[in-house]
NUSEFI-823800 format. One record per atom (N, C-alpha, C): x, y negated, z negated; residue number from 1. Coordinates in nm, 3 decimals. Example, Ala and Ser with C-alpha at 12.3 -4.5 7.8 and 13.67 -1.06 7.14 Angstrom:
2
1.319:0.569:-0.780:1
1.230:0.450:-0.780:1
1.320:0.330:-0.780:1
1.285:0.225:-0.708:2
1.367:0.106:-0.714:2
1.290:-0.003:-0.787:2
This chain:
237
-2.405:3.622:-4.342:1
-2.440:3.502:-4.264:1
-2.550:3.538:-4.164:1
-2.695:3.474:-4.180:2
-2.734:3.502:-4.083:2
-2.727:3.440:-3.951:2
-2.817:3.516:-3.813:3
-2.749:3.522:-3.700:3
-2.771:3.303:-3.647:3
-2.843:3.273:-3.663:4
-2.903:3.164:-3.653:4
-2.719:3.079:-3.709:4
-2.767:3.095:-3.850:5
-2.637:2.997:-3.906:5
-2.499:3.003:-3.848:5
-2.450:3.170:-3.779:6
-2.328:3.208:-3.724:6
-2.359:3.162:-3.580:6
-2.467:3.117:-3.490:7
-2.469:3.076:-3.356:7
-2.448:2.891:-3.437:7
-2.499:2.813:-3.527:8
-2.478:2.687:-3.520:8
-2.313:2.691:-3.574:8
-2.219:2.777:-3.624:9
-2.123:2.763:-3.677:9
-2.033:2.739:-3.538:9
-2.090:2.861:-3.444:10
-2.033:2.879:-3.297:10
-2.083:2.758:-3.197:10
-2.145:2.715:-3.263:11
-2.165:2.560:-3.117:11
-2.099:2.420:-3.169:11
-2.062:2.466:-3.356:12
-1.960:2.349:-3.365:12
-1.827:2.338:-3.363:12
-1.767:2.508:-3.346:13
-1.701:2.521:-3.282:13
-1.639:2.487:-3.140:13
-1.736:2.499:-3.080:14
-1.712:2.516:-2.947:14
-1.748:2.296:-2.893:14
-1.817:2.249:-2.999:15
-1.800:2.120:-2.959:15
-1.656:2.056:-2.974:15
-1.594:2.128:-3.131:16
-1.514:2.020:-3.110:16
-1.340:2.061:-3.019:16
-1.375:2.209:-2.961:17
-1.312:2.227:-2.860:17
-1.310:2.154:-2.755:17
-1.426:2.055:-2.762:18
-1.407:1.980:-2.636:18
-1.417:1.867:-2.678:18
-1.413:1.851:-2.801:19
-1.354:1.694:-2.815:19
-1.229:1.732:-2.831:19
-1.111:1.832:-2.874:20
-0.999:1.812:-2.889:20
-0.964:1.802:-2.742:20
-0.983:1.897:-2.629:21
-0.984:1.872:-2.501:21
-1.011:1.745:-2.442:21
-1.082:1.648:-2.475:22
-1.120:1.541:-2.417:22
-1.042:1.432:-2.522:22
-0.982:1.432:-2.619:23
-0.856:1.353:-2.703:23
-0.711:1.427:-2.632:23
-0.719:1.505:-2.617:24
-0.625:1.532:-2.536:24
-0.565:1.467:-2.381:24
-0.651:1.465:-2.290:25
-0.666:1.390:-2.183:25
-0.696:1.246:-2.183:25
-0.702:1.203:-2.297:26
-0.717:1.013:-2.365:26
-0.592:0.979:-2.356:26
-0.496:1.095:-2.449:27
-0.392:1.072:-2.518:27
-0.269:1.109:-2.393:27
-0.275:1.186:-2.328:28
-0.205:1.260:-2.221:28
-0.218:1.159:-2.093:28
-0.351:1.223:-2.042:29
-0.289:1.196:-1.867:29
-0.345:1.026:-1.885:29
-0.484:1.012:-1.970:30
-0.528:0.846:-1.935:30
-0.404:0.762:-1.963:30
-0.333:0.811:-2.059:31
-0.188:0.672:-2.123:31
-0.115:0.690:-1.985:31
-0.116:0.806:-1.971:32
-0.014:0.803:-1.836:32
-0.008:0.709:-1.719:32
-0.140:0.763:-1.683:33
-0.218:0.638:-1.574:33
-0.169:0.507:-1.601:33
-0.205:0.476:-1.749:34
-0.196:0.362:-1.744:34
-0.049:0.305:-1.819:34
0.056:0.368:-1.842:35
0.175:0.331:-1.807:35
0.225:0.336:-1.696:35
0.212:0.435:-1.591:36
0.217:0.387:-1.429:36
0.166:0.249:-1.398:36
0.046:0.233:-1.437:37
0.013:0.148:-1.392:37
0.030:-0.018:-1.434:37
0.086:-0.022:-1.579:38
0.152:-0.145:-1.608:38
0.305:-0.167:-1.544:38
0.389:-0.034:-1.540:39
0.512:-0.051:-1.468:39
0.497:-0.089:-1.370:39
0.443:-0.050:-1.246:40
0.371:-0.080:-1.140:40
0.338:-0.255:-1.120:40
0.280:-0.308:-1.209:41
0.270:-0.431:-1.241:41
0.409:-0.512:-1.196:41
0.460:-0.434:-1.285:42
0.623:-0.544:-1.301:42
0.711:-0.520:-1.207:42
0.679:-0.393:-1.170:43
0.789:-0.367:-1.040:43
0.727:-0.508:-0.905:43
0.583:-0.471:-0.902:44
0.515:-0.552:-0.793:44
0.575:-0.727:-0.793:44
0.546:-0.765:-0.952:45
0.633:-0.907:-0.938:45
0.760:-0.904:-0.901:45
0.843:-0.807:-0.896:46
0.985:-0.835:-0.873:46
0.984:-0.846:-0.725:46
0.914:-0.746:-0.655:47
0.865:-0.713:-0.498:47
0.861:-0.855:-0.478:47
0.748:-0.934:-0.543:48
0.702:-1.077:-0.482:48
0.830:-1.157:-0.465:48
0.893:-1.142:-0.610:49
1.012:-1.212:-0.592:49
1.119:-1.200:-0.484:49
1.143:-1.046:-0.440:50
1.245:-1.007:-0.363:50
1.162:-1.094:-0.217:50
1.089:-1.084:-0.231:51
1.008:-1.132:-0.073:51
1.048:-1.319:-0.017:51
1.044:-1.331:-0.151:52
1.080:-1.488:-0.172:52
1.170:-1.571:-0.128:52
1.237:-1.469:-0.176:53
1.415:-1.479:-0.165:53
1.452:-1.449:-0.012:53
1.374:-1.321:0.037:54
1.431:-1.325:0.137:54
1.381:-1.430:0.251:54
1.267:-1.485:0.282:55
1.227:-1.608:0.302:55
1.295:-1.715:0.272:55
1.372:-1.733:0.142:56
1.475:-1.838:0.151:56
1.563:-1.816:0.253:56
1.653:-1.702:0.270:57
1.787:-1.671:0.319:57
1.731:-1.679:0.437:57
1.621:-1.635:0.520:58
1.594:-1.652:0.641:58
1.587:-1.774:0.701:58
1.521:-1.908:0.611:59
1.506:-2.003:0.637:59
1.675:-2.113:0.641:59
1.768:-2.062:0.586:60
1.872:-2.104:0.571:60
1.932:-2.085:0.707:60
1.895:-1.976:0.769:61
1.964:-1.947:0.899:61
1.892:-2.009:1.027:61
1.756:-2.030:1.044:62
1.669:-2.019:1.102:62
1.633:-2.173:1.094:62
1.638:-2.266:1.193:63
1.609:-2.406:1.200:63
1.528:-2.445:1.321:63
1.463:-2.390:1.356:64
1.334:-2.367:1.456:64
1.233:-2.399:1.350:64
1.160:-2.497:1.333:65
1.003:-2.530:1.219:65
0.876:-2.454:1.258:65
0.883:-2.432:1.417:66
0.787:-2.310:1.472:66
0.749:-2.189:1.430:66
0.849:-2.148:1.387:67
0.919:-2.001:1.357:67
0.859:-2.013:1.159:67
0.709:-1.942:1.139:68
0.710:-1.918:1.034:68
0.768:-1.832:0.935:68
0.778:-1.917:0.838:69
0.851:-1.831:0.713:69
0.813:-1.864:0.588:69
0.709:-1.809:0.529:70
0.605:-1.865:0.417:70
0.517:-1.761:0.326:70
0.447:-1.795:0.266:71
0.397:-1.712:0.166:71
0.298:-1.772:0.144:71
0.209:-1.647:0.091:72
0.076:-1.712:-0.023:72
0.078:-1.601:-0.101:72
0.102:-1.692:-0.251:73
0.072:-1.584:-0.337:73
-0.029:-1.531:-0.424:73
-0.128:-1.448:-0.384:74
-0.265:-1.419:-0.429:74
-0.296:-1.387:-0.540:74
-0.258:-1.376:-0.604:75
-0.230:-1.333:-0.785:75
-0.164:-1.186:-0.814:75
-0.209:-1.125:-0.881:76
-0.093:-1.024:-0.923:76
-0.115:-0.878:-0.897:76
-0.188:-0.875:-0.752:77
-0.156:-0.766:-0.689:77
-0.191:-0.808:-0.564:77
-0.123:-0.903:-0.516:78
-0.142:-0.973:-0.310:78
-0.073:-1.023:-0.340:78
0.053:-1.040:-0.234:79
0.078:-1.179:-0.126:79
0.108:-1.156:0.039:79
0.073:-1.243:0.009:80
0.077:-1.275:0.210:80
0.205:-1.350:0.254:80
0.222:-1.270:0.363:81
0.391:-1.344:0.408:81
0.342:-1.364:0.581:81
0.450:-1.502:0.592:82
0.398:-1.528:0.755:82
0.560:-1.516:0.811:82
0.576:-1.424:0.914:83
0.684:-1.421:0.915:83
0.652:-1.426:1.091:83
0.745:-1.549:1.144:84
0.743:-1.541:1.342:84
0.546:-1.544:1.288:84
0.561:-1.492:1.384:85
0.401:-1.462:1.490:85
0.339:-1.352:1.364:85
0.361:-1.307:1.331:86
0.302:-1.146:1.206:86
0.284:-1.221:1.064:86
0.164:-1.151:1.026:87
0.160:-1.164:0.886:87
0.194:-1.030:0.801:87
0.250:-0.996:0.677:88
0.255:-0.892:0.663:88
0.151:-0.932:0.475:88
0.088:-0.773:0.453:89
0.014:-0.810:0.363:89
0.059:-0.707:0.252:89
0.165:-0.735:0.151:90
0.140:-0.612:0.030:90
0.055:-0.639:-0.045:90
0.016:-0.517:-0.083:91
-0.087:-0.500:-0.208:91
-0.104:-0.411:-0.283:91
-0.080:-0.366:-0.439:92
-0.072:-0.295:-0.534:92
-0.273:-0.264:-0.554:92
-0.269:-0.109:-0.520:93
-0.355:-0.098:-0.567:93
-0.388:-0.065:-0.737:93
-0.492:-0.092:-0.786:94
-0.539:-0.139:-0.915:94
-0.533:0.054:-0.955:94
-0.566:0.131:-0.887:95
-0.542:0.258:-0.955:95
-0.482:0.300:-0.927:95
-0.442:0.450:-0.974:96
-0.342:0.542:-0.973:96
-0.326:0.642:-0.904:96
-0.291:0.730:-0.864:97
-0.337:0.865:-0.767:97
-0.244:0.978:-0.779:97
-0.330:1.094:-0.785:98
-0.259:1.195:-0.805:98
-0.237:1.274:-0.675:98
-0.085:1.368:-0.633:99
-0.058:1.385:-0.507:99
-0.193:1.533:-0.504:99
-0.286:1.516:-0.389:100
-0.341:1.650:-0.334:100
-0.263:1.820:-0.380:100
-0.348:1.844:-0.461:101
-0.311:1.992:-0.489:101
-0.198:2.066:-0.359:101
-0.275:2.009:-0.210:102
-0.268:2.090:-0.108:102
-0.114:1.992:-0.057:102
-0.033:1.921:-0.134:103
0.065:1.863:-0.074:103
0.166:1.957:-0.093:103
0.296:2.002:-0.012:104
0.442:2.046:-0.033:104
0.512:2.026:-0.135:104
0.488:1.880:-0.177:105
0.543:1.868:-0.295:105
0.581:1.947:-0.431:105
0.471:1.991:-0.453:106
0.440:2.107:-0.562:106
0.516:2.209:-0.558:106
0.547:2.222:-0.437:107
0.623:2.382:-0.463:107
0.775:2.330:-0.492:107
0.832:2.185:-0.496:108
0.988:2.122:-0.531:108
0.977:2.153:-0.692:108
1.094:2.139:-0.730:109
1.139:2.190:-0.868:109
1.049:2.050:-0.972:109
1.083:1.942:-0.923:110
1.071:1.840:-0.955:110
0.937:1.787:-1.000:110
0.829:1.877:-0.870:111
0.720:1.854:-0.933:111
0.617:1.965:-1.044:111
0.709:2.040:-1.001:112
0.651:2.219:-1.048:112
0.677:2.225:-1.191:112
0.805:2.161:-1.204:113
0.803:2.152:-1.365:113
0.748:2.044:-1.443:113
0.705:1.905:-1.412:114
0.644:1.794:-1.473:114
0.503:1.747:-1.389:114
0.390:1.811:-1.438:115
0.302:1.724:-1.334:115
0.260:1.589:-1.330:115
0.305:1.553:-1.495:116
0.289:1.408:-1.477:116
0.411:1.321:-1.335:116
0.458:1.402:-1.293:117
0.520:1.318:-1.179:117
0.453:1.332:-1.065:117
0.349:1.369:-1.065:118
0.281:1.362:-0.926:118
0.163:1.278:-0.924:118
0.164:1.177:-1.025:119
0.062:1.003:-1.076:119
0.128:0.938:-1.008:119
0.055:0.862:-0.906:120
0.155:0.748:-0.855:120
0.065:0.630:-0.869:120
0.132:0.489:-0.863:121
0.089:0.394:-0.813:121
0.108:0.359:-0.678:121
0.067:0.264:-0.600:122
0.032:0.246:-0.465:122
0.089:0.123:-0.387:122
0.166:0.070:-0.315:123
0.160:-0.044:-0.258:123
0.121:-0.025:-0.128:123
0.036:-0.069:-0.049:124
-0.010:-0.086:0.081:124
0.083:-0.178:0.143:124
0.125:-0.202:0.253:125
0.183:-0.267:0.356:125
0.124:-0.281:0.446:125
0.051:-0.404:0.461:126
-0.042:-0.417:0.615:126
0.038:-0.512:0.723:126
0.026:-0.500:0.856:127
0.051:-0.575:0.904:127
-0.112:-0.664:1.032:127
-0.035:-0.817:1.040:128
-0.153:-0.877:1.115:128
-0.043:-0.983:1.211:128
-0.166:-0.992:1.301:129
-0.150:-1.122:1.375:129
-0.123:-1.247:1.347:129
-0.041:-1.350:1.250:130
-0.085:-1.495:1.176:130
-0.222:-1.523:1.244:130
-0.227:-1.558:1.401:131
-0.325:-1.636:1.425:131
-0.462:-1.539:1.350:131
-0.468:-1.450:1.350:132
-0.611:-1.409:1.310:132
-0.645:-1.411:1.190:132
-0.517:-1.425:1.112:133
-0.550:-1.505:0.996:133
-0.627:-1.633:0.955:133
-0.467:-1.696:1.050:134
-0.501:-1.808:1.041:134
-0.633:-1.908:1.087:134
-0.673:-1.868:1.188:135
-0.773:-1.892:1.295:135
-0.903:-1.795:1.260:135
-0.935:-1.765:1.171:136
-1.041:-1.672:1.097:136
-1.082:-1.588:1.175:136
-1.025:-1.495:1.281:137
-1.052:-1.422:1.363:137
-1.086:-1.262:1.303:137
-1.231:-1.314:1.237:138
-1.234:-1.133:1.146:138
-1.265:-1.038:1.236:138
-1.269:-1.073:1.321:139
-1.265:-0.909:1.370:139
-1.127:-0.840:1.441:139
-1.055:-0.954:1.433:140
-0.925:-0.879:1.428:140
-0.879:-0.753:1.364:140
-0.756:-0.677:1.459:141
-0.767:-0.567:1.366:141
-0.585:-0.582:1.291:141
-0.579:-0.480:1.177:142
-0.431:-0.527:1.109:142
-0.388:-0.356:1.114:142
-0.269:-0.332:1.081:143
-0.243:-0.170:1.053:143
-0.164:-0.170:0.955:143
-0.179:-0.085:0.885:144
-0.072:0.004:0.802:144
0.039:0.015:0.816:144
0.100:-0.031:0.823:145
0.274:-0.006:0.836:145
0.311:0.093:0.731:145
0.304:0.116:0.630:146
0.388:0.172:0.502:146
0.267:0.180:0.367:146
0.290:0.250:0.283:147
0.255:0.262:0.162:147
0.347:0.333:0.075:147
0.391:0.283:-0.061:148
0.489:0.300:-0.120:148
0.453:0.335:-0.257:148
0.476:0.469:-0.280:149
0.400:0.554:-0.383:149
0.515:0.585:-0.520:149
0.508:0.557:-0.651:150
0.597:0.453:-0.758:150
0.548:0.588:-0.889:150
0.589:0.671:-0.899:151
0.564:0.738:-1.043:151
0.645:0.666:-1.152:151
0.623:0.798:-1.280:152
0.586:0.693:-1.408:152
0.775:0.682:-1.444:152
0.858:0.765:-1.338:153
1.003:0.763:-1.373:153
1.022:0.674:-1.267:153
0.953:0.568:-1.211:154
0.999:0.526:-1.123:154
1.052:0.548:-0.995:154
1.061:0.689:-0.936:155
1.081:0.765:-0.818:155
0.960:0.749:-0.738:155
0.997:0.687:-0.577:156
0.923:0.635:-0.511:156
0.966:0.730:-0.372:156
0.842:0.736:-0.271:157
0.877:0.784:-0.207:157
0.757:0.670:-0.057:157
0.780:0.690:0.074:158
0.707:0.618:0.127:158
0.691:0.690:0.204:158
0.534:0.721:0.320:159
0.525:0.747:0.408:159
0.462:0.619:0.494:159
0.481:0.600:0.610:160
0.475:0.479:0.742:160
0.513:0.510:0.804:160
0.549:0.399:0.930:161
0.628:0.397:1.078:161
0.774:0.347:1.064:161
0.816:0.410:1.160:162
0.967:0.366:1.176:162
1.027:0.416:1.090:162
1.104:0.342:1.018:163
1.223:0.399:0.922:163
1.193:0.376:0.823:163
1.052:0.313:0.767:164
1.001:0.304:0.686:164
0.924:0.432:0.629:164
0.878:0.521:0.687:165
0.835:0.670:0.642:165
0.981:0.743:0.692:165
1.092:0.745:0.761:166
1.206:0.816:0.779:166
1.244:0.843:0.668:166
1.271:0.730:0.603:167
1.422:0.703:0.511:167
1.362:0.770:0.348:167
1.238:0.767:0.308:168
1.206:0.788:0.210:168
1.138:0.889:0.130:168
1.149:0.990:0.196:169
1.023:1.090:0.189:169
1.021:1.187:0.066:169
1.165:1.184:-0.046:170
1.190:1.275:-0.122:170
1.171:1.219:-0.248:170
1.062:1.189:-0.297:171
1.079:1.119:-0.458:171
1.144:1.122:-0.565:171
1.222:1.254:-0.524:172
1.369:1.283:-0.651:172
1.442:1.228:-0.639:172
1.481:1.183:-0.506:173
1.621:1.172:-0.480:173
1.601:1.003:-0.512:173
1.492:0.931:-0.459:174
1.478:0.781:-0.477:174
1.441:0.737:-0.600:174
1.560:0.628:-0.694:175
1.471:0.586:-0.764:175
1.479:0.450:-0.776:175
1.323:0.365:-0.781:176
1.322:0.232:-0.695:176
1.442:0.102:-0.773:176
1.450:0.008:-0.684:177
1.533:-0.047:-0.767:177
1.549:-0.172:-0.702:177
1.611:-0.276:-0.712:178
1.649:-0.436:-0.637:178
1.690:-0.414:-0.489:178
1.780:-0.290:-0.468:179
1.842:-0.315:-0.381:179
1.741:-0.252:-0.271:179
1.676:-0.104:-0.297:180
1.588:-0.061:-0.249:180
1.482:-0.138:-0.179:180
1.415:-0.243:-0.352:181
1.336:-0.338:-0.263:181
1.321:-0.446:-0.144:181
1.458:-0.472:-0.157:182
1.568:-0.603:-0.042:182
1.543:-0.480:0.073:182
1.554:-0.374:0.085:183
1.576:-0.289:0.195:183
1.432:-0.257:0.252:183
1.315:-0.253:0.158:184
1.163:-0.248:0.249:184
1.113:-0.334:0.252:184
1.165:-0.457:0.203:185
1.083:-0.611:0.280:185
1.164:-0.580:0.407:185
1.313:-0.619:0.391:186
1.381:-0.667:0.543:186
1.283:-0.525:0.638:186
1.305:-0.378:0.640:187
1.268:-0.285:0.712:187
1.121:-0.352:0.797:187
1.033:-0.450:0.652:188
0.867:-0.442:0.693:188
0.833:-0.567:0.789:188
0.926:-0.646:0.792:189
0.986:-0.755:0.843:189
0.996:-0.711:0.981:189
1.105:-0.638:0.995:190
1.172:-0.622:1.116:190
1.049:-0.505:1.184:190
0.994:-0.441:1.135:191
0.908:-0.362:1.155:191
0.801:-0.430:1.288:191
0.731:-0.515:1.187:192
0.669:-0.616:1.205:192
0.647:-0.689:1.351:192
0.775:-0.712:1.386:193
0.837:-0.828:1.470:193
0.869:-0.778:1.596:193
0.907:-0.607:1.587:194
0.922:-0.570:1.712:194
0.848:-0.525:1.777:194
0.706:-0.537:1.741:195
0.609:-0.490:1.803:195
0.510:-0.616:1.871:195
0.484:-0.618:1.987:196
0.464:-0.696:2.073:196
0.316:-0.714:2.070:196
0.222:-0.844:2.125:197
0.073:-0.820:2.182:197
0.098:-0.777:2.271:197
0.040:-0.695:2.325:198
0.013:-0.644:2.417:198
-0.168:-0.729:2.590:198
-0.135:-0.758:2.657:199
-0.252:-0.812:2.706:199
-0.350:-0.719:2.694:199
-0.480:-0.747:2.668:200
-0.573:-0.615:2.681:200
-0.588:-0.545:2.823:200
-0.666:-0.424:2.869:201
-0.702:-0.462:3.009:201
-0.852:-0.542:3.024:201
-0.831:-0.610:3.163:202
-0.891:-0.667:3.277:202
-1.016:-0.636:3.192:202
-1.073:-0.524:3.216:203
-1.195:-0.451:3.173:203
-1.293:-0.461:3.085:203
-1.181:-0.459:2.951:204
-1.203:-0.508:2.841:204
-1.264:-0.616:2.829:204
-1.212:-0.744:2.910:205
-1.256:-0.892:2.865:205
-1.347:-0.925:2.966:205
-1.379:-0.812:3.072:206
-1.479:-0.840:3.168:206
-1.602:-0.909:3.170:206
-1.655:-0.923:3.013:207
-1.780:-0.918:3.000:207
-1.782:-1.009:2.866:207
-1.823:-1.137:2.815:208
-1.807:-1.232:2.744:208
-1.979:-1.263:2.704:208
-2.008:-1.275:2.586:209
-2.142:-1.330:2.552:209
-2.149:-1.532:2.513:209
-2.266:-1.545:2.537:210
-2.263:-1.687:2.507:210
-2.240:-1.775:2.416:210
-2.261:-1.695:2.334:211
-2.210:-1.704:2.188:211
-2.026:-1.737:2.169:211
-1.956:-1.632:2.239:212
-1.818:-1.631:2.225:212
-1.810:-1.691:2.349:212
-1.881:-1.797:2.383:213
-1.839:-1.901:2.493:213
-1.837:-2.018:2.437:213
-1.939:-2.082:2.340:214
-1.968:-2.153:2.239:214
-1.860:-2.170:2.149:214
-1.786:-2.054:2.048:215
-1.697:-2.037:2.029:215
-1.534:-2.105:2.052:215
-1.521:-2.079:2.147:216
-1.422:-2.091:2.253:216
-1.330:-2.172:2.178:216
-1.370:-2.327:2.180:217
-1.321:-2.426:2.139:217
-1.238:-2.433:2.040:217
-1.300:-2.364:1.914:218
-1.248:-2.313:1.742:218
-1.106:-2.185:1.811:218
-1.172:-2.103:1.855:219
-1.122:-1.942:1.853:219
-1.183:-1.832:1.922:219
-1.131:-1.782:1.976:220
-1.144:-1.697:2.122:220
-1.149:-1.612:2.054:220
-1.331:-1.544:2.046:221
-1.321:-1.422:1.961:221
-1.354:-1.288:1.977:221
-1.263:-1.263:2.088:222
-1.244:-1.141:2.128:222
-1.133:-1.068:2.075:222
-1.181:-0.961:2.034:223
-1.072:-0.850:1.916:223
-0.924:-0.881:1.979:223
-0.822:-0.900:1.900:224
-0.719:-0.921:1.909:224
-0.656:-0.777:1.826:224
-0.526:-0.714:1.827:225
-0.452:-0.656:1.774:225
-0.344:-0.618:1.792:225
-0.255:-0.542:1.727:226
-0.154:-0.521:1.740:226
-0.108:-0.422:1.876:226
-0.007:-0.384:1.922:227
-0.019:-0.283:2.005:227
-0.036:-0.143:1.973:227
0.071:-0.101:1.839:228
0.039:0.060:1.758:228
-0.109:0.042:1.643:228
-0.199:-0.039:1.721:229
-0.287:-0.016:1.533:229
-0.284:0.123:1.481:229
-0.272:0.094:1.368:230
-0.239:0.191:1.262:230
-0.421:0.314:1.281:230
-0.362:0.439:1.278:231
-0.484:0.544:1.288:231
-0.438:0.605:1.233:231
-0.490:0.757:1.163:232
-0.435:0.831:1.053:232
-0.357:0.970:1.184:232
-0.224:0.986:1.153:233
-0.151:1.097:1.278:233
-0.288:1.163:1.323:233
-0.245:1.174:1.464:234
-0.311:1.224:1.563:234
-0.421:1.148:1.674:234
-0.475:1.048:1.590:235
-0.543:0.930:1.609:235
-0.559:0.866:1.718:235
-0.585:0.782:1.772:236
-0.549:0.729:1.926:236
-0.501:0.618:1.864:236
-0.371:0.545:1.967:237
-0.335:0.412:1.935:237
-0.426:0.322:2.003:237
């Protein structure tokens, strides 16, 4: 064989090493993704549903018409809930995510032996003001309460505030389910609600342009927010 014919024998070799490598990762991690990510789907409608429900039962107790208790449902990865004075916002993100090489996780039995369990899908938990919703106040600010991370066995784990990042942090041990979900609406709810406006200071509102005098009438549009806005640990509130 000469050397010419034994180097083209060796580069079609070596191509379809990387097409079997790249059918491999079609067949492997892309299906994966995207069975996370259709389960993910269906778990999220049940979420909507559980949210629903609990909005019924609240409203059964609750006979104050002031006192919101409502929904919008944005299609099939949003809805918006108005709950009291707070809006809270879930949302399924559209991709998938794999946990950081550099997470703890890895070194648990759980993940060390299957890495397809370290694909998650995503739900965000925001929280807002209604009025700045409602009252188109974009420069309002909203925070993070929770995000709720859903592999392809369904083991969820959450990090957030309160008892909402407490209660959940071990993805083996959780695996998601009806009752689970009844337990991080009410948590995101109550979350929500005990956190107060706060007045800004004096300082802050010292100084008003003419524009947001003009304004006025519609919506007073000076930044409004929560009292903990959400910053990544360490952050300033």
């Amino acid at each position: 064989m000469t050397k010419k014919a034994k180097n083209s024998k060796d580069n079609e070799s070596s191509l379809d090493q990387n097409r079997n490598a790249i059918i491999n990762l079609l067949t492997n991690k892309a299906a994966l993704k995207q069975d996370v990510a259709d389960d993910s789907e269906k778990i999220f409608d049940e979420l909507k549903e559980i949210i629903k429900t609990e909005l019924d039962e609240l409203r059964k107790k609750i006979n104050d018409e002031r006192v919101r208790l409502s929904y919008e449902d944005r299609g099939k990865f949003e809805i918006i809930v108005f709950v009291g004075s707070d809006m809270l916002v879930f949302h399924l993100h559209t991709n998938i995510f794999r946990l950081p090489d550099s997470n703890p996780l890895w070194g648990t039995k759980y993940f060390a032996t299957n890495e397809n369990n370290g694909y998650f899908a995503v739900i965000h938990v925001y929280n807002f003001l209604a009025e700045s919703y409602l009252r188109n106040r974009f420069e309002d600010r909203g925070n993070l309460i929770a995000r709720l991370m859903l592999n392809h066995e369904q083991h969820f784990m959450i990090e957030g505030r309160g008892q909402l990042g407490a209660l959940f942090k071990d993805p083996e041990s959780f695996i998601l389910n009806e009752a689970y979900m009844k337990l991080i609406v009410q948590l995101s709810f109550a979350f929500a609600l005990q956190f107060d406006l706060y007045l800004p200071p004096y300082e802050f509102l010292e100084e008003i342009t003419v524009a947001q005098v003009q304004e006025i009438s519609d919506s007073l549009k000076i930044k409004t927010g929560k009292r903990m806005g959400f910053k990544p640990e360490g952050g300033e509130n």
